[in-house]
C-alpha positions in Angstrom: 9.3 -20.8 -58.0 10.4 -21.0 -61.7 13.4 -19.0 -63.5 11.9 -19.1 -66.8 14.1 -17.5 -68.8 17.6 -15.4 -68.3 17.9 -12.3 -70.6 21.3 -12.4 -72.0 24.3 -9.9 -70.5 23.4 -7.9 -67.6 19.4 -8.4 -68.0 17.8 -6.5 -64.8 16.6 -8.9 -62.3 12.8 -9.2 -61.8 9.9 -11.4 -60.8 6.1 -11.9 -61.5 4.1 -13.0 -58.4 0.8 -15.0 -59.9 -0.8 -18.4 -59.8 -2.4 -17.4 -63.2 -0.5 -20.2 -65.4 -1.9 -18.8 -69.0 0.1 -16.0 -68.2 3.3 -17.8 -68.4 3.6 -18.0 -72.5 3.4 -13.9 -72.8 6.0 -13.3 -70.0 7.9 -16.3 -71.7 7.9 -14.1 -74.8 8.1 -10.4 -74.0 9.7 -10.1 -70.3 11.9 -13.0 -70.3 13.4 -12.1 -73.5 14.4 -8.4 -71.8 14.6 -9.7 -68.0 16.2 -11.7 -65.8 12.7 -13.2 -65.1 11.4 -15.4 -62.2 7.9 -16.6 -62.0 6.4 -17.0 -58.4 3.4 -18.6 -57.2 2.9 -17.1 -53.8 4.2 -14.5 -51.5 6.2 -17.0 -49.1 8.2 -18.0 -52.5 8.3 -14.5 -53.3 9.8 -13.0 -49.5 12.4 -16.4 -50.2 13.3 -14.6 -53.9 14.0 -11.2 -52.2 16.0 -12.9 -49.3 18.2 -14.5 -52.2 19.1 -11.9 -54.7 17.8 -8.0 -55.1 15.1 -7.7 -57.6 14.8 -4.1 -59.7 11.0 -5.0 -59.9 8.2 -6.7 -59.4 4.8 -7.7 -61.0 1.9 -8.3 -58.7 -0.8 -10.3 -59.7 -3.6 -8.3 -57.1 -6.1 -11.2 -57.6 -3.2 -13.7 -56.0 -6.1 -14.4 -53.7 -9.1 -14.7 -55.2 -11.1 -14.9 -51.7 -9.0 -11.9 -50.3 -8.5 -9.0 -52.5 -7.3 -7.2 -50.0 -4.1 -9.2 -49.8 -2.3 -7.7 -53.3 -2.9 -4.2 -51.7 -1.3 -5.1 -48.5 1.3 -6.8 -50.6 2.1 -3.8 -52.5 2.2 -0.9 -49.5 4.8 -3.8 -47.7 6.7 -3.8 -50.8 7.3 -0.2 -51.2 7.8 1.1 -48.2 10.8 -1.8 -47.7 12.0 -0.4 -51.0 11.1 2.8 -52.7 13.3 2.7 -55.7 11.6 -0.9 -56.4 9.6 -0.8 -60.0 6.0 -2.2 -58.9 3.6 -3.2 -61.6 0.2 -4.4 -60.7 -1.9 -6.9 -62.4 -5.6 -7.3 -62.1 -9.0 -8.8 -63.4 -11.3 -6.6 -61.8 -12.7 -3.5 -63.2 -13.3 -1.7 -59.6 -12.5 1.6 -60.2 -12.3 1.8 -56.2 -9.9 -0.8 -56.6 -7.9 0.6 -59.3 -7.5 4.0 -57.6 -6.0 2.2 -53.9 -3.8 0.1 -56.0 -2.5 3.1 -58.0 -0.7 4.7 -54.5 2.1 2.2 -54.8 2.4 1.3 -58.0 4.2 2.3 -61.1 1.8 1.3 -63.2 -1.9 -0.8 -62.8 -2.6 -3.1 -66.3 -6.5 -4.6 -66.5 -6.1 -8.6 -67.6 -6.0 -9.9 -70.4 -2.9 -7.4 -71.7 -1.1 -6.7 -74.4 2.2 -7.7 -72.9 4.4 -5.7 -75.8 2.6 -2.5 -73.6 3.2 -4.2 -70.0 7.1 -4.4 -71.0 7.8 -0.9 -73.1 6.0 0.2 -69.7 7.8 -2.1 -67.2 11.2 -0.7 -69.1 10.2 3.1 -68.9 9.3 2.9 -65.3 12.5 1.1 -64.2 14.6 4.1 -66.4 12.7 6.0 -64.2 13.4 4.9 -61.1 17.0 4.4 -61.6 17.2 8.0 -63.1 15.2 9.0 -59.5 18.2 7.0 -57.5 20.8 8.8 -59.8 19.7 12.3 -58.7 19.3 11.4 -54.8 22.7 9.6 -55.1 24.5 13.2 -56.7 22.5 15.5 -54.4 23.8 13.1 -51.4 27.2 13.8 -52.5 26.7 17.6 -53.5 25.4 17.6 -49.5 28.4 15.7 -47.8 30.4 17.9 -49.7 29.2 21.0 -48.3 28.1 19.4 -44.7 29.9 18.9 -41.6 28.1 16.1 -39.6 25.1 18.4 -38.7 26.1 21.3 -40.2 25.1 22.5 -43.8 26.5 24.9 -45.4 29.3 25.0 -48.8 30.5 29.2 -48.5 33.8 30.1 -47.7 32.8 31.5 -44.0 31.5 27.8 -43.0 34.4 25.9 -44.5 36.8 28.2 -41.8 33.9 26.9 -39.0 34.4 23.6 -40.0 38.6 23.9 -40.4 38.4 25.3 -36.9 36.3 22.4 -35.5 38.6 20.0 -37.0 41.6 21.5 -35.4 39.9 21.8 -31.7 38.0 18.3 -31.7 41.2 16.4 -30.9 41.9 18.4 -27.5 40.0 19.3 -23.9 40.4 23.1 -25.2 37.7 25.7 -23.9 35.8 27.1 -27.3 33.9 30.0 -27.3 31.3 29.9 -30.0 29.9 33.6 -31.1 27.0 34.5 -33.5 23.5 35.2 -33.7 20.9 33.7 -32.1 19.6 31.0 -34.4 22.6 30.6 -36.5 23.5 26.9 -34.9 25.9 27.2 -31.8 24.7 24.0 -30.4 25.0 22.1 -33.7 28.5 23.3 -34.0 29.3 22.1 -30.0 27.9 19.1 -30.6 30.2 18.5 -34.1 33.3 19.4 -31.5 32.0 16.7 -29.3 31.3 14.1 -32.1 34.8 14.4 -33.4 36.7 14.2 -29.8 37.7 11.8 -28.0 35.0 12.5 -25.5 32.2 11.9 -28.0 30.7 8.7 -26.3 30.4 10.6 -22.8 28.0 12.0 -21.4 27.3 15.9 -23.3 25.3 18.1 -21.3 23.7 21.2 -22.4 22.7 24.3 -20.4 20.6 27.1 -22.2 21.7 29.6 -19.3 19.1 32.6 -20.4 16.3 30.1 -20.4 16.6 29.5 -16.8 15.2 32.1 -14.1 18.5 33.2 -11.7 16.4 31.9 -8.3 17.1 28.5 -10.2 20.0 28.7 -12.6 22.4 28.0 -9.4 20.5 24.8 -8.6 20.6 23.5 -12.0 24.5 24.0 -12.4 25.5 23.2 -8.8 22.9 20.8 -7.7 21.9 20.6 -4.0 22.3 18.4 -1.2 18.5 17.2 1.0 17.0 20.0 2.7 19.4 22.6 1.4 16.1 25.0 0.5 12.3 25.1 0.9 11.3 22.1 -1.5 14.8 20.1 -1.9 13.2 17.0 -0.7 16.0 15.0 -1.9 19.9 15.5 -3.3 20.1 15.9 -6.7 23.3 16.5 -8.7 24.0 19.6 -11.2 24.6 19.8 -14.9 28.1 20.4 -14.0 28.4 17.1 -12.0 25.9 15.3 -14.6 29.0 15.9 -17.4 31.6 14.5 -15.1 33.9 12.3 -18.2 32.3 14.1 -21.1 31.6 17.5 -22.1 29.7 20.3 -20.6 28.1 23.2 -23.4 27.0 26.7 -21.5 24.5 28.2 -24.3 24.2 32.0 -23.9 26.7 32.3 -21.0 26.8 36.0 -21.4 23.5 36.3 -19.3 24.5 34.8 -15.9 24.4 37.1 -12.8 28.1 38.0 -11.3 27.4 35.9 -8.6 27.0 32.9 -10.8 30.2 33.8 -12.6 32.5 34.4 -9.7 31.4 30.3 -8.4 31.5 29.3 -11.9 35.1 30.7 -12.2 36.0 29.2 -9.3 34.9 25.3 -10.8 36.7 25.9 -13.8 39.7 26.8 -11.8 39.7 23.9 -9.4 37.5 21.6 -11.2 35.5 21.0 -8.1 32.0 21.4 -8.2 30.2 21.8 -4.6 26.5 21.2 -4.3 23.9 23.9 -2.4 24.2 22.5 1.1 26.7 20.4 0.7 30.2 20.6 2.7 32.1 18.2 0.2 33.1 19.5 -3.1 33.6 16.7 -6.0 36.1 16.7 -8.6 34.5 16.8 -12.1 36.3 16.1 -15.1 34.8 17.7 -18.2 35.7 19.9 -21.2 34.1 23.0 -21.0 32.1 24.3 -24.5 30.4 28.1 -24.4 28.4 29.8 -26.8 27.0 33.2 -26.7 24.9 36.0 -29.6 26.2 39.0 -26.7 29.1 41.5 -27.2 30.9 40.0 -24.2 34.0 42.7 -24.7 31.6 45.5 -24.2 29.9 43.3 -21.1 33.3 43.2 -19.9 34.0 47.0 -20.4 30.3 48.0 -18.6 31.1 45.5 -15.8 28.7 43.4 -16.4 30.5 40.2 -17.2 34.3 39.4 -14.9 36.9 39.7 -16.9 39.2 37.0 -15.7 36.3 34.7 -16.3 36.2 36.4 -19.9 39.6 35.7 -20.6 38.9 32.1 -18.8 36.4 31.1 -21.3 37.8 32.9 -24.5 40.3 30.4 -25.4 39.5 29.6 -28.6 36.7 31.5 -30.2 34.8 29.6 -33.0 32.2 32.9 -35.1 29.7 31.4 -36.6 28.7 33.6 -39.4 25.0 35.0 -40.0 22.4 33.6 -42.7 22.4 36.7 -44.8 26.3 36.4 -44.9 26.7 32.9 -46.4 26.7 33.5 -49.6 25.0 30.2 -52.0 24.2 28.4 -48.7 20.5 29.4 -48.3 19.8 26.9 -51.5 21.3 24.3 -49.8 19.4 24.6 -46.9 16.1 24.9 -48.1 17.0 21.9 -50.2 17.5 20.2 -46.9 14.7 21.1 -44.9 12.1 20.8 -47.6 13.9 16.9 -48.0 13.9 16.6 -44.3 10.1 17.7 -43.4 8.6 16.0 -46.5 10.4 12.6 -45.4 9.4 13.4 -41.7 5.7 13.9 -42.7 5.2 11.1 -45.2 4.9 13.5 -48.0 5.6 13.7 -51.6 8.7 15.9 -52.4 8.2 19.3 -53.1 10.0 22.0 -55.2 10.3 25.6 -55.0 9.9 28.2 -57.8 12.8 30.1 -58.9 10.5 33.1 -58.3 10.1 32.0 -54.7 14.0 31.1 -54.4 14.8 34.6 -55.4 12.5 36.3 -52.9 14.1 34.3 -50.3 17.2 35.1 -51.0 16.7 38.8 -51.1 15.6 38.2 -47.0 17.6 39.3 -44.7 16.9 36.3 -42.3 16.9 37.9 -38.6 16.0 34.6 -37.2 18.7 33.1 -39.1 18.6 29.5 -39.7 16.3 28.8 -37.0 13.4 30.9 -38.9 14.5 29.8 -42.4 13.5 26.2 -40.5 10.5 27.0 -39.2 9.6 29.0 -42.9 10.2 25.6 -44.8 8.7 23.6 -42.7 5.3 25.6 -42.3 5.6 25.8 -46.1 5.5 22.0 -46.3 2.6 21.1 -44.1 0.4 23.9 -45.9 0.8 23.9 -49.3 -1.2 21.1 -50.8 0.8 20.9 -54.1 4.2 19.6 -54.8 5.2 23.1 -56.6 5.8 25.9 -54.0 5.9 29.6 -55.7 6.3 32.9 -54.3 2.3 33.5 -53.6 3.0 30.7 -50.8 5.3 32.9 -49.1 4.8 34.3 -45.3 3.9 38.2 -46.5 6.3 39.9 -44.3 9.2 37.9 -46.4 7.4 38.5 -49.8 6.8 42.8 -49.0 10.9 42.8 -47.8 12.2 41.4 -50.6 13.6 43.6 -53.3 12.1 41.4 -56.0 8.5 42.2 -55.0 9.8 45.6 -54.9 10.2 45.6 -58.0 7.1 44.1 -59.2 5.1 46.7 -56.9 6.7 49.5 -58.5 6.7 48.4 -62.2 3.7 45.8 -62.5 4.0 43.6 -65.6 1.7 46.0 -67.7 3.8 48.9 -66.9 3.3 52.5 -65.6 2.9 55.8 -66.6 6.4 57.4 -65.6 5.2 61.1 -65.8 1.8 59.9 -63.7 3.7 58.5 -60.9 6.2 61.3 -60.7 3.2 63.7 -60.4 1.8 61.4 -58.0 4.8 61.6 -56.3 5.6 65.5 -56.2 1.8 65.9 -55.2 2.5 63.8 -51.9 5.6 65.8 -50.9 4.0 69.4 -51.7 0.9 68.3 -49.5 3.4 67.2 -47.1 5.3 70.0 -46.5 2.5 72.2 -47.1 0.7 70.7 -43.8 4.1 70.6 -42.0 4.3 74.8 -42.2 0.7 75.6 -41.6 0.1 76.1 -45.6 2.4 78.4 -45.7 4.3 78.1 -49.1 7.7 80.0 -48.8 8.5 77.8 -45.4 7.3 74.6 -47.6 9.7 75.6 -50.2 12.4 76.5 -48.0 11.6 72.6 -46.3 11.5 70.7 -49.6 14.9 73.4 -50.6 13.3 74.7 -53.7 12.6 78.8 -54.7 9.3 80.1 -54.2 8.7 80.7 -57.5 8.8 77.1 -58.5 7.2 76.3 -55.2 3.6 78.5 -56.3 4.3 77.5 -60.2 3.8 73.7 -58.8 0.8 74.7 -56.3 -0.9 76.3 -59.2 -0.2 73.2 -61.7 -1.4 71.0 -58.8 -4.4 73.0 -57.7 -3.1 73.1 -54.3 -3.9 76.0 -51.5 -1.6 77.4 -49.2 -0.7 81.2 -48.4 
């Protein structure tokens, strides 16, 4: 390991892996005159270099070993997935296109020896601009997210920044919260953001999705049941209720258990004592108590379909969790985050979207809320095969909603004839009405509230028959 040469002021720090000594006089010249340079001769001297000091880039000589070619590949896929802002420039003596094209998947930059070095460093320096430019714009949209996030939760608008204020002010105590909104809007997320700010958030947190349950097992699940309490209880087993015991227990979509259910659940919250199916012992339980439901529970209450002491039990302190369609400037954010999020999870390349395409999405209503916006992004990123993603990408039912391709269906780029489609149009309505009444023209023009005169002028102009 040789330091051949140290750039003066604050010269980037970077090494040249090669046991190719002629080498030595050009770097001498044109990359240790720019860069902190440091020449090593093998990969063990090169792991010890890295283990000393960070290093903004590396050159790798790929013919290190001559008997192995393999080796600078390897070397170079190790190398960038430890670090993906590292500058990687490859070096090689063979003129295998086969090669060339592998090597190229992790490098910056592949140069064919002998080299004109002046090229090797205006290159070296462009690529490491690059890369610090790259790190730059992941560092600001990292802080543009944790300024409009709340541990799991992403979202900047004013409606989420009341969510979060609330869930800040609730964290700290064993209050019951009541979290309302649509289905797919993030209920759990935001119980699990009370939990992970309380003092209970290294206890156990046990969730219960009550409509996904069938009510022959719902009781089970929340109670437990002792051995031989029912057909197929072969052993005890406790319930989500007991399971919590310390920590917190979240009760998704609570507005669809039967009055049965409620009256016994009542009762634990009122006693905290949870007795199993069978058993003749009840069991204190000590847990704080999260609910989360998409249902009109006031009206439930008023039809007598949910207790209203059990209502007013639960409704402590309700947390609404607004709708997709009403946060204005979040949907950006979010699609920022899931196309980040999938393209990391499936080892792919970032993609972009079109403003085109950003525009049609925002014009959707999003039924589905965030949970279909989620499943939209990350459909979009396992299917299209560029990095660009435009509006003809689109699911159709999104495209065909939006007001933008409205638009564009009803004034295409070369433009219409106005008086054409209003004939077009007043054709459709006359042969409407007109098959409505039987052909008969004064009850078509009474329907379409016009005079009769008009009404036989247009069937004439229009060549249409009626009576």
């Amino acid at each position: 390991m040789a330091e051949i040469a140290l750039a003066q002021g604050d010269a980037q720090r970077i090494a040249l892996l090669t046991s190719d000594a002629t080498l030595e006089p050009s770097v001498q010249e044109f990359l240790a005159s720019r860069f902190h340079t440091t020449l090593v001769g093998s990969v063990a001297q090169l792991n010890s270099l890295l283990e000393e000091a960070p290093l903004k880039a590396i050159l790798v000589d790929l013919d290190i070993d001559a008997e192995s070619p393999e080796i600078g590949l390897e070397l170079v896929g190790a190398l960038r997935r430890a670090d993906p802002d590292l500058t990687l420039i490859g070096l090689t003596r063979s003129r295998s296109k086969a090669l060339h094209r592998k090597a190229k998947v992790g490098l910056d930059e592949l140069f064919v020896l002998p080299a004109d070095f002046r090229t090797v460093q205006q290159a070296l320096a462009e690529a490491l601009e690059k890369r610090e430019l790259r790190a730059e714009q992941r560092w600001l949209r990292e802080q543009a997210a944790s300024r409009n996030s709340f541990y799991d939760l992403i979202g900047g608008c004013e409606a989420m920044r009341l969510v979060y204020d609330a869930i800040t002010r609730v964290a700290k105590s064993s209050t019951t919260v009541m979290i309302r909104g649509e289905s797919g809007t993030g209920k759990e997320l935001v119980a699990r953001a009370i939990v992970a700010n309380s003092p209970r958030s290294d206890k156990p947190f046990v969730s219960v999705n009550c409509a996904a349950l069938p009510e022959t097992l719902i009781e089970s699940e929340l109670f437990g049941h002792e051995k031989g309490a029912f057909t197929g209880a072969h052993e005890a087993r406790p319930g989500q209720i007991e399971l919590a015991h310390g920590g917190t227990l979240f009760l998704d979509e609570i507005g669809t258990l039967g009055l049965a259910l409620q009256s016994k659940l009542l009762r634990v919250l009122e006693q905290h004592m949870v007795q199993r199916i069978g058993g003749k012992v009840p069991k204190k339980i000590d847990f704080r108590l999260i609910t989360a439901t998409n249902e009109d529970l006031e009206a439930a209450v008023q039809g007598g379909r949910f207790r209203e002491d059990l209502y007013y039990r639960i409704n402590v302190v309700p947390i609404f969790l607004p709708p997709l369609r009403e946060r204005e400037g979040d949907l950006a954010l979010l699609i920022d985050h899931f196309l980040h999020f999938y393209c990391r999870a499936n080892d792919l390349p970032p993609k972009t979207l079109e403003p085109d395409a950003l525009e049609i999405l925002e014009d959707y209503s999003w039924p589905g809320n965030i949970r279909e916006l989620e499943n939209v992004i990350q459909r979009l990123v396992l299917m299209v095969p560029g990095q660009v993603i435009t509006a003809s990408h689109l699911p159709q039912q999104i495209v065909y909603t939006s007001t933008t391709k409205q638009e564009a269906l009803l004034i295409p780029e070369g433009g219409i004839s106005f008086d054409d489609e209003m004939a077009r149009i007043e054709v459709a309505y006359l042969r409407a009405a007109l098959r409505r009444t039987g052909g008969k023209k004064v009850a078509a023009a009474t329907l379409l509230r016009m005079d009769r005169q008009r009404m036989k002028y247009l069937c004439r102009k229009y060549g249409l028959q009626g009576q």
